[in-house]
N, C-alpha and C positions, 0 to 999 in steps of 0.2 A: 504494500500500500504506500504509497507518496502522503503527503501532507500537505495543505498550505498555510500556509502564514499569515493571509489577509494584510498585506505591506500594507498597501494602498486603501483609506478609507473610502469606503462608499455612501457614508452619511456627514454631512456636514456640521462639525460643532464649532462651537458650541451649540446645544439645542436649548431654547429658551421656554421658561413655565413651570408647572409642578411636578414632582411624578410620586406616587405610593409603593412603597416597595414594601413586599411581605417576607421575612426569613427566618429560616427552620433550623440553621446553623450555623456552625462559624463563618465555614467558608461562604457561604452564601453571606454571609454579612459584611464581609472583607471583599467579595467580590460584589455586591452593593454600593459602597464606599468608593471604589474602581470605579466601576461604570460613573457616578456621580464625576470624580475627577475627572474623568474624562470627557465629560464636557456630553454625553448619550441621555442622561435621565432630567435635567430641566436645570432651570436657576438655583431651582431651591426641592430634596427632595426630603422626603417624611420615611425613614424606615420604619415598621414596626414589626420585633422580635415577635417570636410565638413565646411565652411565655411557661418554666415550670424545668428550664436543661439548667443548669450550674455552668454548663461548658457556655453557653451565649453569653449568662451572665457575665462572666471571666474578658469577651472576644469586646461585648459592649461597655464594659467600664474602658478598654482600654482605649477604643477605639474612638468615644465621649470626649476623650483629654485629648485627641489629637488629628480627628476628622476635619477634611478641610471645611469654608464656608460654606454657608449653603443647604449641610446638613442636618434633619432633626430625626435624633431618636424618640420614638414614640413610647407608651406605658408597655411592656409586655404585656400579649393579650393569646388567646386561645384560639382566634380563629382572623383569620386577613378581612383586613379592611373592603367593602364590596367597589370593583372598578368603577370608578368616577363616582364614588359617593361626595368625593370631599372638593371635588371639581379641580384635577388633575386632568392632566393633561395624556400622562402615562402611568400605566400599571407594571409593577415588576414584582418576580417573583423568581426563585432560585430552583423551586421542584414543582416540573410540570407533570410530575406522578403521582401527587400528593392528592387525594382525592376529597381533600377540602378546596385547593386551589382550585382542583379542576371544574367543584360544582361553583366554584364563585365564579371559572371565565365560561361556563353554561348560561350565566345571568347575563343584565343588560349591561353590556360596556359603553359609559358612557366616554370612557378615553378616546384618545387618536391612538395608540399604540399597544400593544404586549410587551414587555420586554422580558427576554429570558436569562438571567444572570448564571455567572457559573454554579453549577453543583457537583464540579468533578466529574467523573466517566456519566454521571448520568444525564448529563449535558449533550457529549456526545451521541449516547442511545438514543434522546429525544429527537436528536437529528437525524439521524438512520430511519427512525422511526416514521419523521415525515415524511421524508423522500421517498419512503415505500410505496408502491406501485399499487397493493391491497390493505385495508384498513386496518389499523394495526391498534391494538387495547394499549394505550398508554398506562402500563401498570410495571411496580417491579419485578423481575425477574426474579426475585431470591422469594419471593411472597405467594401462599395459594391464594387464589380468588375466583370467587364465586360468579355468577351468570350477571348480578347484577352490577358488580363491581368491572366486567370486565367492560360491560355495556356505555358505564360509566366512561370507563378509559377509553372505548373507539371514539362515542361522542366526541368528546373534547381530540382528537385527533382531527374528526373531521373541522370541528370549529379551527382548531390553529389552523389547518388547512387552509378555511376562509380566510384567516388573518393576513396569513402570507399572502395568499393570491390579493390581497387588496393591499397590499404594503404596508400592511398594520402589524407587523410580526417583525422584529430583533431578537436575536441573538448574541450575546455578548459571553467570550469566555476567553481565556487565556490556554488550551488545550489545541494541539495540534487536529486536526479535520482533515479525513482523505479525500483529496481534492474532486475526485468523485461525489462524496455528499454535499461538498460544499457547494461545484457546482451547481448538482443539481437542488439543492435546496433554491439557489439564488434564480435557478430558471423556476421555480415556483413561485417567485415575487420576494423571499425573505430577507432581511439585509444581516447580514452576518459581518461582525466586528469584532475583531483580536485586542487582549492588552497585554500585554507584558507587565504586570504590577508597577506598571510608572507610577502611579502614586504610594503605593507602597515602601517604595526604593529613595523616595525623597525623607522618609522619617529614619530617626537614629535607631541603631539595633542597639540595644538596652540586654539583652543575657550573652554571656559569655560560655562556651561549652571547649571545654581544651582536651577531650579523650578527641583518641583517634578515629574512633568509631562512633560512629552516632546509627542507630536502626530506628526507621518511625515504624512504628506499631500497626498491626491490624486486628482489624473485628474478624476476622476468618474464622479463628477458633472460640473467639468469643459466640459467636453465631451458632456455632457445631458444624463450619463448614470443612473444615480439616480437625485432625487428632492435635490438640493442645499440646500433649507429650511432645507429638515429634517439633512441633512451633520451638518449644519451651527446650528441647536437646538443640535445635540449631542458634538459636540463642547464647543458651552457654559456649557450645563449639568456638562459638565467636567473642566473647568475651572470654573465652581460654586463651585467644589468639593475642589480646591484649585490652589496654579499658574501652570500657563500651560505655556511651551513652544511650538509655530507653527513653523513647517519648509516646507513649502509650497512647493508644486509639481511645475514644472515650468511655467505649462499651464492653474495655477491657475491664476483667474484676479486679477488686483488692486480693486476695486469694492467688490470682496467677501470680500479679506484676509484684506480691509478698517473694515469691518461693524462686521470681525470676533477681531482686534484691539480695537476697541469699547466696546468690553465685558473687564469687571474687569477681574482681573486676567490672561486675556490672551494676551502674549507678542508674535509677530509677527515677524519671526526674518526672513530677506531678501533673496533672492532663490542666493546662490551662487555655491559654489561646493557639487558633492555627499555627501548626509548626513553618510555615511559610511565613510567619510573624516573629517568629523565633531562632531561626536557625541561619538568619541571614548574614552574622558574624563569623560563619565560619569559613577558613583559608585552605588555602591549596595544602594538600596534604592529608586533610581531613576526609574521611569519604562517608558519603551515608550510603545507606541500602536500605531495604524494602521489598514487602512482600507487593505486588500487582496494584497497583493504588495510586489516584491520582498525584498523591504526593510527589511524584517521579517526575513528570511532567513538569509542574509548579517550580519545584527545588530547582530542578534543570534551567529553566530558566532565571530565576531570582541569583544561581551561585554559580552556574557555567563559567560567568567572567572573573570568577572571584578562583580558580583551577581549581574544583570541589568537584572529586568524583560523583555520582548519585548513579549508584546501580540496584537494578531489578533481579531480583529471585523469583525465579518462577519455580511455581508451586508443583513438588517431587509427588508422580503420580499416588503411592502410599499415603502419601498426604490426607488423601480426600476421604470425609467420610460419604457415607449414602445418602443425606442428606444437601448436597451438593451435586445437582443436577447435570448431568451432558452438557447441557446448554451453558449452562454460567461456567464450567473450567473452560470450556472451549473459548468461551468472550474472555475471559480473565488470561488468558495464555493467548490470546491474540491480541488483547489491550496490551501487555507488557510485551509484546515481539514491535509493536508498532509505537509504544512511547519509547522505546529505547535504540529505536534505528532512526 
């Protein structure tokens, strides 16, 4: 698969007015924050957190004290603000799987716009998704769902559809696209826009991390998608090899990242904000790794210039338990052949 980069913008900014943005994570909030700098979501835009993660909490104090103009964080709340209730101009939202979002863009949009901010690989699924030739259930792949759930997810397939073909549908993400879906996204009407964390990269990095190793964490075995054990043996292998820094995925337990602390050499450092917010002090020399995860991607870019290896581990067939579908090792071992070429 090729990639492209989106060099050349397609949308004119600054774009001027409101926009509502609703987010379910960190990264979606930091990639909210983004888009804003970037001159794609209005003069002035309104995020509001879903309220009740400790991890947002953490992403939104810090990001409080050092958001550009323009920005307001809203109360944390339980469910997204309805499009053009507040007379905005644009709606954004980070997961178009989320089947609260999806019933609020089944409502009246009184917006000009969708905007879809990044949510990591599932950013890119969405896009696959549109481009698909046959109607496709916007739903997650790791999740069962039922007749009406799924009915839900074509729904709103078709609707972004509309979106796009009237030019009311963005895209915003920092994640390579095979130029394939890009194009063909873009011959459906949708306007697709790259960042590179430019605003990100203008704030100071504040943590210092000096092991040579750094590993970000995954929910794999937190999920029961692989055997913990063997997670938890490659781990130590590697902090055998010398000190390791952990940065633990959120959904990771106290219990693992206890008994992965316990191993010499490996320092376990507390789940706070995106590691793309955190990790951008570190110098050539240092390498991170990782299991299949957008983080690959992201790091790649933020530390490429900085000579910071970031390499993928793809997941050893034994790995997987039965609970881990055909389908998702296949995506998950073809995301990581294609974010790492």
């Amino acid at each position: 698969m090729t990639a492209t980069r989106f060099d050349v913008a397609a949308v004119a900014r600054p774009r001027f007015g409101h926009a509502e943005v609703w987010v379910e994570s960190p990264l979606q909030m930091l990639s909210a924050v983004e888009a804003h700098g970037a001159g794609l979501l209005g003069t002035t835009s309104r995020i509001h957190p879903r309220g009740g993660t400790t991890a947002l909490d953490a992403t939104l104090q810090t990001l409080m004290a050092q958001a550009p103009e323009g920005v307001e964080f809203a109360s944390p709340s339980a469910a997204p603000p309805a499009p053009g209730s507040t007379g905005a101009q644009r709606w954004a939202t980070g997961d178009a799987f989320s089947g609260r979002v999806q019933r609020a863009l089944l409502g009246y949009l009184a917006v000009r716009e969708i905007v879809v901010i990044d949510d990591g690989m599932a950013t890119l699924g969405l896009l696959e998704a549109l481009v698909s030739e046959e109607p496709t259930a916007l739903v997650r792949p790791r999740s069962a769902h039922g007749a009406a759930r799924r009915a839900l997810g074509v729904a709103c397939w078709f609707r972004l559809r509309a979106l796009a073909r009237a030019g009311r549908l963005l895209v915003f993400t920092g994640l390579p696209v095979p130029a394939d879906t890009a194009r063909k996204f873009r011959a459906l009407g949708g306007h697709l826009e790259h960042h590179g964390f430019e605003w990100l990269n203008t704030q100071p990095a504040t943590e210092r991390i000096t092991e040579p190793t750094v590993v970000v964490g995954s929910a794999l075995a937190a999920d029961g998608l692989i055997d913990a054990e063997q997670y938890l043996d490659w781990l130590r292998a590697l902090a055998d090899e010398g000190p390791l820094a952990y940065f633990p995925h959120r959904r990771e337990s106290d219990a693992f990242l206890a008994r992965l602390a316990a191993q010499g050499g490996a320092t376990v450092h507390a789940h706070t904000i995106p590691v793309e917010m955190r990790l951008r002090s570190l110098r050539r020399g240092q390498v991170v790794r990782a299991l299949p995860s957008t983080a690959l991607p992201s790091l790649r870019l933020l530390l490429g210039a900085n000579g910071v290896r970031v390499l993928g581990q793809d997941v050893p067939v034994h790995w997987w338990t039965p609970a881990a579908s055909p389908a998702l090792r296949a995506h998950l071992s073809s995301s990581l052949e294609f974010y790492t070429t």
